[in-house]
C-alpha positions as CSV (number, residue, x, y, z in Angstrom):
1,X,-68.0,-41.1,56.1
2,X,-66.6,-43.7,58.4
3,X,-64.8,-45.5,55.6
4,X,-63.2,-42.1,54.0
5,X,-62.1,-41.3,57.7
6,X,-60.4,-44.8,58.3
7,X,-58.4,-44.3,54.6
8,X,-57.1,-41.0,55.1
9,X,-55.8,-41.9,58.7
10,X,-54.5,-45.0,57.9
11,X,-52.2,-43.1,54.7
12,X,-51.6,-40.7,57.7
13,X,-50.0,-42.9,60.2
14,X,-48.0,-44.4,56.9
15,X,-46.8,-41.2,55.7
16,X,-45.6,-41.0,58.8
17,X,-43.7,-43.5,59.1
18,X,-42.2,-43.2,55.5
19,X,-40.9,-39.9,56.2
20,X,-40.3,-39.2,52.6
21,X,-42.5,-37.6,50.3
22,X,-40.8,-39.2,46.5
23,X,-41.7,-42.9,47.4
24,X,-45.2,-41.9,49.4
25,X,-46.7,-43.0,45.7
26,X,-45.7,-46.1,46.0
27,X,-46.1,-47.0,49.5
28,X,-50.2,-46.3,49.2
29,X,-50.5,-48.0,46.2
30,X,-48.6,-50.9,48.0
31,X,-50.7,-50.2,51.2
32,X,-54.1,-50.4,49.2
33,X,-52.9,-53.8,47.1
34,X,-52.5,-55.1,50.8
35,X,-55.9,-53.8,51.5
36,X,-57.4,-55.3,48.0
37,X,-55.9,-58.5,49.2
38,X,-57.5,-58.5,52.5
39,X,-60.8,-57.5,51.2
40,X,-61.1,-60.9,48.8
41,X,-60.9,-62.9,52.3
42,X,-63.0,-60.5,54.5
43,X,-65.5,-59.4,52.6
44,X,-65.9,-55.6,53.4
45,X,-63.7,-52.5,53.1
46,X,-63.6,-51.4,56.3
47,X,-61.8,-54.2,58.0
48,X,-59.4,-54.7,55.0
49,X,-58.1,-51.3,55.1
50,X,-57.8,-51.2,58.9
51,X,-55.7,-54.3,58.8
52,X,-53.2,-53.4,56.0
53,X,-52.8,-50.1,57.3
54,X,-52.0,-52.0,60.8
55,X,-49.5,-54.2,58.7
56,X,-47.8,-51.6,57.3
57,X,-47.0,-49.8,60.7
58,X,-46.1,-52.9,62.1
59,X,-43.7,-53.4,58.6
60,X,-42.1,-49.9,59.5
61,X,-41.6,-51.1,63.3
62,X,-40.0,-53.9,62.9
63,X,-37.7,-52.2,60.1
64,X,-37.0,-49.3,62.3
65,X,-35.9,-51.6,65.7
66,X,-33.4,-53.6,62.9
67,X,-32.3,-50.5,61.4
68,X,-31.5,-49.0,65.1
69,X,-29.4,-52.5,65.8
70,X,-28.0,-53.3,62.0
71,X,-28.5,-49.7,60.2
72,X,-29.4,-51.6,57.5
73,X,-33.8,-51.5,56.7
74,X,-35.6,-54.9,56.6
75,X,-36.3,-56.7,53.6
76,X,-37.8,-60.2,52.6
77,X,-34.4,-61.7,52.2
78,X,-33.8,-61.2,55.8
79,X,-37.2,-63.7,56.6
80,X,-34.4,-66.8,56.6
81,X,-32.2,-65.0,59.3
82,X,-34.5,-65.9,61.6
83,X,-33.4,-69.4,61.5
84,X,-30.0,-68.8,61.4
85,X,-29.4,-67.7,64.9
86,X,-30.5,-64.4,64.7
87,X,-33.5,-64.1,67.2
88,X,-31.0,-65.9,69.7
89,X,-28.6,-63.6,69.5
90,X,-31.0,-60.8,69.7
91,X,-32.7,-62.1,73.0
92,X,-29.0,-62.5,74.6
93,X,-27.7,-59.6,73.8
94,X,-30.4,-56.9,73.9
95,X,-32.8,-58.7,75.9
96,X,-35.1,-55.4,76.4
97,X,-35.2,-54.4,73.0
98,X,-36.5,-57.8,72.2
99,X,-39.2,-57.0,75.4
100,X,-40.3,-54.4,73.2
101,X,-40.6,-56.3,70.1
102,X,-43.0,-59.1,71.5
103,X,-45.2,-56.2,73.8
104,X,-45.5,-54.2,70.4
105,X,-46.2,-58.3,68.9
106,X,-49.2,-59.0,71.2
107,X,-50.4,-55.8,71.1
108,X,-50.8,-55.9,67.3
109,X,-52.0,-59.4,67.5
110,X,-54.7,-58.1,69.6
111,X,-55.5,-54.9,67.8
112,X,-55.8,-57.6,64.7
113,X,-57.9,-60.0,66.4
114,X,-60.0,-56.6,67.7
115,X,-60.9,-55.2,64.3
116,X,-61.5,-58.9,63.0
117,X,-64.7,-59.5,65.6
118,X,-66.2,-55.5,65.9
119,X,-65.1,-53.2,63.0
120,X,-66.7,-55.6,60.2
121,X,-68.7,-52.8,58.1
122,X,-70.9,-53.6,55.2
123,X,-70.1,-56.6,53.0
124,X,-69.0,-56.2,49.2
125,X,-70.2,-58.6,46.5
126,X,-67.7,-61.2,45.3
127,X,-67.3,-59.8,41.8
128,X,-66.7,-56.3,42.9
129,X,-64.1,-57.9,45.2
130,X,-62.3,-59.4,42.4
131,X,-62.3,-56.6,40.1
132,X,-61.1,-53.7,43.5
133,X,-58.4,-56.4,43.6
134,X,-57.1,-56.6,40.4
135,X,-57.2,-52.9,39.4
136,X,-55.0,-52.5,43.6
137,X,-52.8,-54.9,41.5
138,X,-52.6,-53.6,37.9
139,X,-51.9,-50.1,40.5
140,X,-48.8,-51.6,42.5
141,X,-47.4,-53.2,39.8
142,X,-47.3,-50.3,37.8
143,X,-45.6,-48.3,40.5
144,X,-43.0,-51.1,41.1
145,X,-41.7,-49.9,37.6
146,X,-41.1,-46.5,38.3
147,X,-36.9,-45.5,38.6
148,X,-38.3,-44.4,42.1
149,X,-38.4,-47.9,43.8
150,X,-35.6,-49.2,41.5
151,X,-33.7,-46.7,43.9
152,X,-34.8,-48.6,47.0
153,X,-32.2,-50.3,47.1
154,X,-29.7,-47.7,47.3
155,X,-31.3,-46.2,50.4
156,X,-31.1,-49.5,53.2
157,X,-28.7,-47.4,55.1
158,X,-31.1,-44.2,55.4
159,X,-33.5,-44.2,58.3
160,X,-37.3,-43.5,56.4
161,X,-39.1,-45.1,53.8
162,X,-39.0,-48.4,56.2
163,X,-42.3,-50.0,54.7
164,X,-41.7,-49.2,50.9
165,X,-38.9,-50.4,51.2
166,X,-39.9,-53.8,52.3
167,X,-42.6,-53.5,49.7
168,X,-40.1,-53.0,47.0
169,X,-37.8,-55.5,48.2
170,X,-41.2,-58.2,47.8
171,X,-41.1,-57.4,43.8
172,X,-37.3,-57.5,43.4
173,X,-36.4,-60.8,41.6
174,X,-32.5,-60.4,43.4
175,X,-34.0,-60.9,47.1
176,X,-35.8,-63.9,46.1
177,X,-32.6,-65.7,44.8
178,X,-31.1,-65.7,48.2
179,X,-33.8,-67.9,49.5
180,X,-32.7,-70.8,47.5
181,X,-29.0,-71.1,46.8
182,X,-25.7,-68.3,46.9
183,X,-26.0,-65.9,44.7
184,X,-24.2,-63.0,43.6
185,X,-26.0,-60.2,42.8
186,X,-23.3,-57.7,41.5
187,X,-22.0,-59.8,39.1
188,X,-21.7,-58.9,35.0
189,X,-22.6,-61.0,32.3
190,X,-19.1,-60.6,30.7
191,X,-15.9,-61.7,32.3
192,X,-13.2,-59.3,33.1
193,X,-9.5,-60.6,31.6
194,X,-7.2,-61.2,34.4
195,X,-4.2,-58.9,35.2
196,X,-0.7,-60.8,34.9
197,X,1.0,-61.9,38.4
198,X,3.3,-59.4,40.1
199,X,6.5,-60.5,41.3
200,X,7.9,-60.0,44.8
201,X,9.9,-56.8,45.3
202,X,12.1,-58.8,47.9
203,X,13.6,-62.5,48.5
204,X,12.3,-62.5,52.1
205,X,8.6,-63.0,53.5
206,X,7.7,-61.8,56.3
207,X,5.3,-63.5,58.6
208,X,2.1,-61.6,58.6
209,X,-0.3,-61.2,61.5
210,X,-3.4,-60.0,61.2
211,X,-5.8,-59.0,64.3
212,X,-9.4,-58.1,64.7
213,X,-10.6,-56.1,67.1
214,X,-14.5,-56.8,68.2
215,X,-16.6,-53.8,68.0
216,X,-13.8,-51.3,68.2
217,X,-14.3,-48.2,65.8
218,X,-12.2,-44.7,66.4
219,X,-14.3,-42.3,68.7
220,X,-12.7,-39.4,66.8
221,X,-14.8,-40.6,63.4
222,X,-17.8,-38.6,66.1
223,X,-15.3,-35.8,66.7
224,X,-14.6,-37.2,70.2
225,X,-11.3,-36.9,71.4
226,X,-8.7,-39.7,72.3
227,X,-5.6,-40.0,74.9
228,X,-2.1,-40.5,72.8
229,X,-2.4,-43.9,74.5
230,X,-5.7,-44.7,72.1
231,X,-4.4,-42.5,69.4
232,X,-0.9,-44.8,69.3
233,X,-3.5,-47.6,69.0
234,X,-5.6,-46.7,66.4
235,X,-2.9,-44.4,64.3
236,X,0.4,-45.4,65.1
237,X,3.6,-43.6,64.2
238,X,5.3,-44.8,61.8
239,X,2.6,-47.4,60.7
240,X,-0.1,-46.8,57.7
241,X,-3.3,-46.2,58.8
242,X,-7.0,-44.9,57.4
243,X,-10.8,-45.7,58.0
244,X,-12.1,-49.1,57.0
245,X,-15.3,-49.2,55.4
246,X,-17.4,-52.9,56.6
247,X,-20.7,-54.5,55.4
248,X,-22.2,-55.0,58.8
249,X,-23.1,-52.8,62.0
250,X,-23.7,-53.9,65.5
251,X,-23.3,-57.4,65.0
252,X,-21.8,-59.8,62.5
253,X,-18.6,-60.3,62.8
254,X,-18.1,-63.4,60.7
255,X,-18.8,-61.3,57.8
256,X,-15.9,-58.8,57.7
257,X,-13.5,-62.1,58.5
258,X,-15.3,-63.4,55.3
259,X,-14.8,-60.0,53.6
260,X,-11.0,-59.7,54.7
261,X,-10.0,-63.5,54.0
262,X,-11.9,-63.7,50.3
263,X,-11.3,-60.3,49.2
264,X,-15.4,-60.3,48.6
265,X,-18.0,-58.4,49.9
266,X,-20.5,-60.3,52.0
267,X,-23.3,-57.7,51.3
268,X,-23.0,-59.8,47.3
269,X,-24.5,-62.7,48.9
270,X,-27.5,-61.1,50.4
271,X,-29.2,-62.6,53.0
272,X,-26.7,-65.2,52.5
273,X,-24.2,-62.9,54.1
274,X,-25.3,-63.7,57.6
275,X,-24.5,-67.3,57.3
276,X,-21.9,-67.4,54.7
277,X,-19.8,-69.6,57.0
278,X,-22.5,-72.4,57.0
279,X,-23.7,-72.4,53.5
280,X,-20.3,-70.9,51.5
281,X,-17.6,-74.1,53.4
282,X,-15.9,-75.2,50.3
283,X,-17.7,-72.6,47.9
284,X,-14.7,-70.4,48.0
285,X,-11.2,-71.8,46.3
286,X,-9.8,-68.2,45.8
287,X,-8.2,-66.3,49.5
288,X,-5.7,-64.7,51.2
289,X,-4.6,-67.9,53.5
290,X,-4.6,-70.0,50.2
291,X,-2.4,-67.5,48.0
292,X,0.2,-67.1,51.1
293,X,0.2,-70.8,51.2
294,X,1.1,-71.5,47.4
295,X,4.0,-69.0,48.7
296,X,4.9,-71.7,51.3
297,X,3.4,-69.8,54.3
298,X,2.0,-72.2,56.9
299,X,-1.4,-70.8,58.3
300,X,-2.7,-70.5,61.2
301,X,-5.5,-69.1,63.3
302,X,-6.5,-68.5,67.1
303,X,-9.6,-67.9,67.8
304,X,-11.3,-66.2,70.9
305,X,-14.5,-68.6,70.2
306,X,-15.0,-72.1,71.3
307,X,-14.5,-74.6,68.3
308,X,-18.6,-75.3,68.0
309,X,-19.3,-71.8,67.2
310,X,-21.2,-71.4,64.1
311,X,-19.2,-73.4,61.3
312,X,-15.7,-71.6,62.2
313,X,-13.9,-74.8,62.0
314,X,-15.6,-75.7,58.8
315,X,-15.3,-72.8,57.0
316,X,-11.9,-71.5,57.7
317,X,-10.3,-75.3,57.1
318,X,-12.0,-74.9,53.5
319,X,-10.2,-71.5,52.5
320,X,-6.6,-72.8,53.1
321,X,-6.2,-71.8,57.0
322,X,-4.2,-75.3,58.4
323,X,-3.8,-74.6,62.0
324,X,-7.2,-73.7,63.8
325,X,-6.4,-73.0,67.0
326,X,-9.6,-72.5,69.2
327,X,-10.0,-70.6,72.8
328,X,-10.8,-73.9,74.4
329,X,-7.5,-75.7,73.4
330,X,-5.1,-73.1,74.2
331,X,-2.5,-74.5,76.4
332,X,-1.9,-73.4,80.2
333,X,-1.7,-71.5,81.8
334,X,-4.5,-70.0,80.1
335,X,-7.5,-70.3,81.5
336,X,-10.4,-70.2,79.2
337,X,-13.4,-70.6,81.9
338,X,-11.6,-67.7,83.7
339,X,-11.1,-65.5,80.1
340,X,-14.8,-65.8,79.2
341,X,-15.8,-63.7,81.8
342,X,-14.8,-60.7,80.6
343,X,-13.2,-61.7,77.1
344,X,-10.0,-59.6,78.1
345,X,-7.8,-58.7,75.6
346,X,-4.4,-58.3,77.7
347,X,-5.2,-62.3,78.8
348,X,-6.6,-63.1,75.1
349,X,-3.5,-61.1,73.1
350,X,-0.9,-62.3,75.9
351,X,-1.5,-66.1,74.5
352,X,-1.6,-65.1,71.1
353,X,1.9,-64.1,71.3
354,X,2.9,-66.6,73.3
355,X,1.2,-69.2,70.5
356,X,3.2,-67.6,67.7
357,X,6.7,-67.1,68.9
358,X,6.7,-71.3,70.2
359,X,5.8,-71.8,66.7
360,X,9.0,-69.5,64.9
361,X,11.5,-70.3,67.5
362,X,12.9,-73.2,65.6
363,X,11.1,-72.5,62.1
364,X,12.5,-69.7,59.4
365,X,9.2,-70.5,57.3
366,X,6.9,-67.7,56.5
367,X,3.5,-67.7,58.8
368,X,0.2,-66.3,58.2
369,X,-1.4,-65.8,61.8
370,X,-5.4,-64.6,61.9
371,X,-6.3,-63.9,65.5
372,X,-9.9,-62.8,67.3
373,X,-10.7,-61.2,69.9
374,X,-13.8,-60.4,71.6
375,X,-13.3,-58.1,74.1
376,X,-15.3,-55.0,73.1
377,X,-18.4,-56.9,72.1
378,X,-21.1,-55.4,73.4
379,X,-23.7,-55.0,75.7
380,X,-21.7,-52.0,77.1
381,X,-24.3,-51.9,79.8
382,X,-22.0,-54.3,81.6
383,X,-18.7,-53.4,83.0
384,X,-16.0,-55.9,82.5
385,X,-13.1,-53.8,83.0
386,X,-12.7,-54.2,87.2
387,X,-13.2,-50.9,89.2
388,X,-9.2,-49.4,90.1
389,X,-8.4,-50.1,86.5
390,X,-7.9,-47.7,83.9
391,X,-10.0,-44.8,86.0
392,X,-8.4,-42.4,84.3
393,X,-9.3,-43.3,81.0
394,X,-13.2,-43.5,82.0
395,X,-13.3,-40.1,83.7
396,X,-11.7,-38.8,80.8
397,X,-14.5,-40.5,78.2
398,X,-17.4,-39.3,80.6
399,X,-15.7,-35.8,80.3
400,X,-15.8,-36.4,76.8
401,X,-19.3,-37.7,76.3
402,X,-21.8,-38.3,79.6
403,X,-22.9,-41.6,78.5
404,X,-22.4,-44.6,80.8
405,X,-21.9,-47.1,78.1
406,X,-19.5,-45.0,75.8
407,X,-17.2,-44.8,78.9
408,X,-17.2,-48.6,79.2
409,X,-16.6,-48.9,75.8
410,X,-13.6,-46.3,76.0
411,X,-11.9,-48.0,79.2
412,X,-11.9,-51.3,77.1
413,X,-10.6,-49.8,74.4
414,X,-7.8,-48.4,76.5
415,X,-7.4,-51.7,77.9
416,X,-7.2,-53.2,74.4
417,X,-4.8,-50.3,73.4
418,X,-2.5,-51.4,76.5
419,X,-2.2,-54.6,76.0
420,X,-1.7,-54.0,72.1
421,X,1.6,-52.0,73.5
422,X,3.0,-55.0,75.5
423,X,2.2,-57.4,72.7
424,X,3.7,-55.5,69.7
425,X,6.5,-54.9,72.3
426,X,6.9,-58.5,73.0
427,X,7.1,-59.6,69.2
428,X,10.0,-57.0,68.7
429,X,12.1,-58.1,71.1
430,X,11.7,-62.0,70.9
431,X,13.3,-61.7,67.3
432,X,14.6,-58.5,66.4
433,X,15.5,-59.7,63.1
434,X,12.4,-61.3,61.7
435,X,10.5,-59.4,59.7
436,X,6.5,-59.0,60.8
437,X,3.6,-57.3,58.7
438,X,1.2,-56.4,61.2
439,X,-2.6,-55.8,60.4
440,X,-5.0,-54.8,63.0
441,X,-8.9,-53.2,62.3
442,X,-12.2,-53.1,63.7
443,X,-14.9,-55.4,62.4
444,X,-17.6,-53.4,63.3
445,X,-19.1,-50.7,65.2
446,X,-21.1,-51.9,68.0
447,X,-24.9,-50.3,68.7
448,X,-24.4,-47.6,71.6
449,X,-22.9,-45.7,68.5
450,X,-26.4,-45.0,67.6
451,X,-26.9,-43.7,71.1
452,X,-23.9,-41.3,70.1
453,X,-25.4,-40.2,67.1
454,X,-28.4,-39.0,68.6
455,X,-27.2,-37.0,72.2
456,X,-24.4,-35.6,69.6
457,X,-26.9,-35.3,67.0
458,X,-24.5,-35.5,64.9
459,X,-26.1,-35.2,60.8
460,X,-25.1,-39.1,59.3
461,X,-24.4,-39.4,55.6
462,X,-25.8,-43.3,55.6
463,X,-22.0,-45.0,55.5
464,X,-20.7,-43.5,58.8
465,X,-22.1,-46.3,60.9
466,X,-19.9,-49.0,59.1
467,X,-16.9,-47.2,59.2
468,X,-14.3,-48.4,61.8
469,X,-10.0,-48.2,61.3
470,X,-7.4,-50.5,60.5
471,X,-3.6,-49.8,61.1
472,X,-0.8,-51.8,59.3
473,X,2.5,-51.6,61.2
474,X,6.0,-53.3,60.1
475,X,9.0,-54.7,62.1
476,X,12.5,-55.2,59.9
477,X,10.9,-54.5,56.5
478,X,12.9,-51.6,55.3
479,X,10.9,-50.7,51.7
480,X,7.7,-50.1,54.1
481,X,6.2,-46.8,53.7
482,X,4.5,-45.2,56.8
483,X,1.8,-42.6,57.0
484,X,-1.8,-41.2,56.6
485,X,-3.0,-44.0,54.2
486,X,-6.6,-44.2,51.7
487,X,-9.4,-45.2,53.4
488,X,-10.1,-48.6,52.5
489,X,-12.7,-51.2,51.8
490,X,-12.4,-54.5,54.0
491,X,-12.8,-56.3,51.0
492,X,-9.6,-54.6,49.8
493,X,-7.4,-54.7,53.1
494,X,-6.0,-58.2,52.5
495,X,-4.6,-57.7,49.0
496,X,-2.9,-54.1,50.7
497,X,-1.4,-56.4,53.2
498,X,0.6,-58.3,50.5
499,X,1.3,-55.4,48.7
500,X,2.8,-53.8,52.1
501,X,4.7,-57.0,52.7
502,X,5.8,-57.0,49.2
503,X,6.1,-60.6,48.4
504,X,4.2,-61.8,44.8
505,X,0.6,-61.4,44.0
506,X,-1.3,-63.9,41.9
507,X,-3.1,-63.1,39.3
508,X,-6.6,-63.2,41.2
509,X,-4.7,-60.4,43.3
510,X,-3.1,-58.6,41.1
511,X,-6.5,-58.0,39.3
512,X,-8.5,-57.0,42.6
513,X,-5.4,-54.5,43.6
514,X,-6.3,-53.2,40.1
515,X,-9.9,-52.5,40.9
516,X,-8.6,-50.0,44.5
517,X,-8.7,-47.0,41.6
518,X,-12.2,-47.9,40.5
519,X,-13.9,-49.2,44.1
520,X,-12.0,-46.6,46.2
521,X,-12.9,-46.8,49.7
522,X,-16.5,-48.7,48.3
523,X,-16.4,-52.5,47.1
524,X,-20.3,-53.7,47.2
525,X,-21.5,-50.2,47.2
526,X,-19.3,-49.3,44.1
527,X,-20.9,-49.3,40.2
528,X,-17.5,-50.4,38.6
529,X,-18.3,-52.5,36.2
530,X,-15.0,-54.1,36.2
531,X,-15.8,-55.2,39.6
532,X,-18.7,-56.8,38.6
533,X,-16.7,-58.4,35.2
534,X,-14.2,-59.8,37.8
535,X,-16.5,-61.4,40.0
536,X,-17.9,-63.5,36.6
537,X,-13.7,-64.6,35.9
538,X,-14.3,-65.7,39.3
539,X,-17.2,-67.6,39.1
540,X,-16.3,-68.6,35.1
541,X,-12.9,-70.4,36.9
542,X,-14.6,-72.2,39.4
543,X,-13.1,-69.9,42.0
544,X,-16.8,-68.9,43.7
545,X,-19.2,-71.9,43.3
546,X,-22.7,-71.2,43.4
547,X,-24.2,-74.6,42.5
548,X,-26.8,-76.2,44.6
549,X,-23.6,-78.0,46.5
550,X,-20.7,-77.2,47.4
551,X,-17.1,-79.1,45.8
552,X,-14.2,-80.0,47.8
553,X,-11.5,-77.1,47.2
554,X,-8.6,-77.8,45.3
């Protein structure tokens, strides 16, 4: 009686937390392999089930708390992210999440050691043992065959089915790869011809800048409302502008850089994706600073990191980017002790200007300029806009929505807005003849969106927490075409930019502009099978390496 009352609340407290009826199957015939498992090392039933049912809410936990701070569920390839810097940044920046995560540890580490020493029950012979363990296993690998947990994979974005989903991911071949070298996993087996290069539409090229805006998204993607000085920002008139779909949520940032300079999805690379600037230096001879180089642009980016953070340096110097201009070694009178204590985009966008316009006073030659900033990053908890600034702008967000930290995010973002105004403003007048493509997005959303979601309560379709804006404005290029543009894919946004500034597109280019019709606003997420054919060209040429190590680029 005691044993049949320990099963059915242990698939209780798993259904549960699966909150999904289709893949229940699967997650009690993974729960009871678990069990099986358990019960060749401890001998009797009672134990075995008590501890994989404890496993698998512990599983769910840990998925949900990731899900709630990535929107993405947790799978085995995420085990390595733990030594790549992620548990640091986790303890920094959401220190009392991470308070919860090692209470719930020790309390599950003493439930365990609990039902170890006085819930043994009776034992079960060796053979019987065996044969309980092989059938649990005959069981779950049946129901890892099923179309059901094939689909899995499609659902990391939808909040239930947090321990199947783990499970599945432990009997998918495509999470395993990314423990031992890059791999693709959307990738065909057939290469995709490549389209012929397009010519320029003009003699000129114009410099092009692009920004990125930490953690900014638009508030009106919730239906919350924006002053015209925000909505200039993030829609200006007489720019083109649309949502831009990203591969990463609440943290992350080098990934959509990676997306927008390669013209790849991150989310390809797997668990890879987190530290694609360590392990993919030199791995990656086709990008957007290259191509504009073969042009004769000279490259150049500014940084609002320190040179030693992550492999920055590294990584950008092996796509084509010549000039790497860091935050500690810009020149006076910036300050950079002073900057990084609030990360201030008037200060941070101020020298960026300043930076680019010393460099084209005395030089017609086309630039390519790729600047950071990091002024919206989050904890919001923290108020780095000073008290008597921008007042206005918070009492209107707390009108808006009563939440302390959306406010804070909004008065940054009218901060970021203003000092957008006087930069743009600045670049117009210093040569009113040079013609500018300017790009400007938001990498990410940051994680008080999820606090949105729920006081708005808001119904989510799965994609809505990666979607954020980008805005492409022109000075002195007259065939530009302003207006409500498609929303976009950040893998995508680079190859618009040399459309908009219309100078010539290679034929790597001019293939991936082909594929906007088929991806749409999707890259990773999209089934073209194009897509996946062009990523083999890719790899076929040499242009993605995914050997064991890495070549010097060419």
């Amino acid at each position: 009686m005691t044993l049949i009352f320990i099963l059915v609340a242990v698939i209780a407290a798993v259904a549960l937390t699966e909150r999904n009826v289709e893949h229940l199957p699967f997650a009690i015939a993974a729960l009871l392999f678990n069990a099986a498992l358990l019960l060749l090392l401890l001998a009797d039933v009672e134990r075995a089930i008590l501890l994989s049912g404890m496993l698998a809410v512990a599983i769910a936990g840990i998925s949900s708390v990731k899900f709630d701070h990535s929107a993405l569920k947790l799978t085995v390839s995420d085990l390595p992210l733990a030594f790549a810097g992620t548990v640091p940044f986790f303890v920094l920046q959401y220190p009392r999440m991470m308070l919860g995560v090692l209470a719930g540890s020790a309390l599950f580490a003493f439930a365990s050691g609990a039902v170890l020493l006085y819930a043994a029950g009776s034992p079960v012979p060796a053979t019987l043992r065996v044969l309980l363990f092989l059938l649990a296993l005959i069981g779950f690998a049946k129901a890892s065959t099923s179309k059901g947990v094939a689909s899995l994979r499609l659902t990391l974005t939808q909040g239930r089915c947090f321990y199947a989903t783990f499970m599945a991911s432990l009997v998918d071949p495509a999470c395993w790869r990314q423990f031992g070298a890059l791999a693709l996993s959307d990738i065909a087996s057939e290469p995709l011809p490549l389209r012929e290069a397009v010519p320029a539409r003009s003699t000129c090229s114009p410099d092009i800048i692009v920004i990125q805006h930490e953690s900014v998204f638009d508030p009106r993607i919730f239906g919350l409302p924006v002053e015209s000085s925000v909505e200039a920002f993030l829609s200006p008139p007489g720019a083109e502008f649309g949502h831009l779909n990203v591969d990463i949520f609440g943290g992350g940032s080098w990934q959509t850089e990676f997306s927008l300079l390669t013209g790849l999805s991150s989310a390809s690379f797997g668990s890879s994706a987190y530290y694609l600037f360590k392990k993919g230096a030199g791995r990656f001879h086709s990008s957007l600073p290259r191509s504009l180089a073969s042009l004769g642009y000279k490259t150049t980016l500014i940084s609002s990191c320190r040179r030693g953070f992550l492999s920055y340096d590294k990584f950008y110097g092996s796509i084509g980017i010549d000039e790497r201009i860091f935050v500690d070694e810009l020149p006076p009178p910036f300050d950079t002790r002073r900057f990084e204590a609030t990360n201030s985009d008037a200060v941070f966008l101020d020298a960026v200007v300043n930076a680019y316009l010393k460099r084209v006073a005395h030089d017609q030659t086309p630039r390519f300029l790729y600047a950071l900033t990091n002024f919206n990053h989050g904890p919001h908890s923290r108020q780095l806009v000073p008290s008597g600034r921008f007042e206005k702008e918070r009492a209107f967000a707390k009108a808006s929505l009563p939440n302390a930290e959306y406010a804070e995010y909004y008065t940054r973002l009218a901060e970021t807005a203003s000092a957008w105004q006087a930069a743009r403003a600045k670049l117009a007048s210093s040569f009113p003849d040079r013609p500018v493509l300017i790009v400007h997005y938001g990498d990410h959303q940051p994680v008080l969106t999820k606090q949105i979601d729920r006081q708005l309560k808001r119904p989510g379709d799965g994609r809505s927490a990666f979607r954020t804006f980008y805005a492409i404005e022109a000075l002195n290029i007259p065939h530009f075409s302003p207006g409500r543009g498609a929303d976009l894919d950040i893998a995508f946004l680079g190859t618009v930019a040399l459309q908009r500034a219309g100078i010539a597109l290679d034929p790597i280019f001019a293939t991936r502009a082909s594929l906007l019709d088929d991806c749409r606003e999707a890259y990773f997420a999209s089934a073209s099978e194009r897509k996946r054919r062009f990523h083999r060209t890719l790899v076929d040429l040499g242009l993605i390496d995914l050997g064991p190590s890495a070549r010097q680029a060419r």
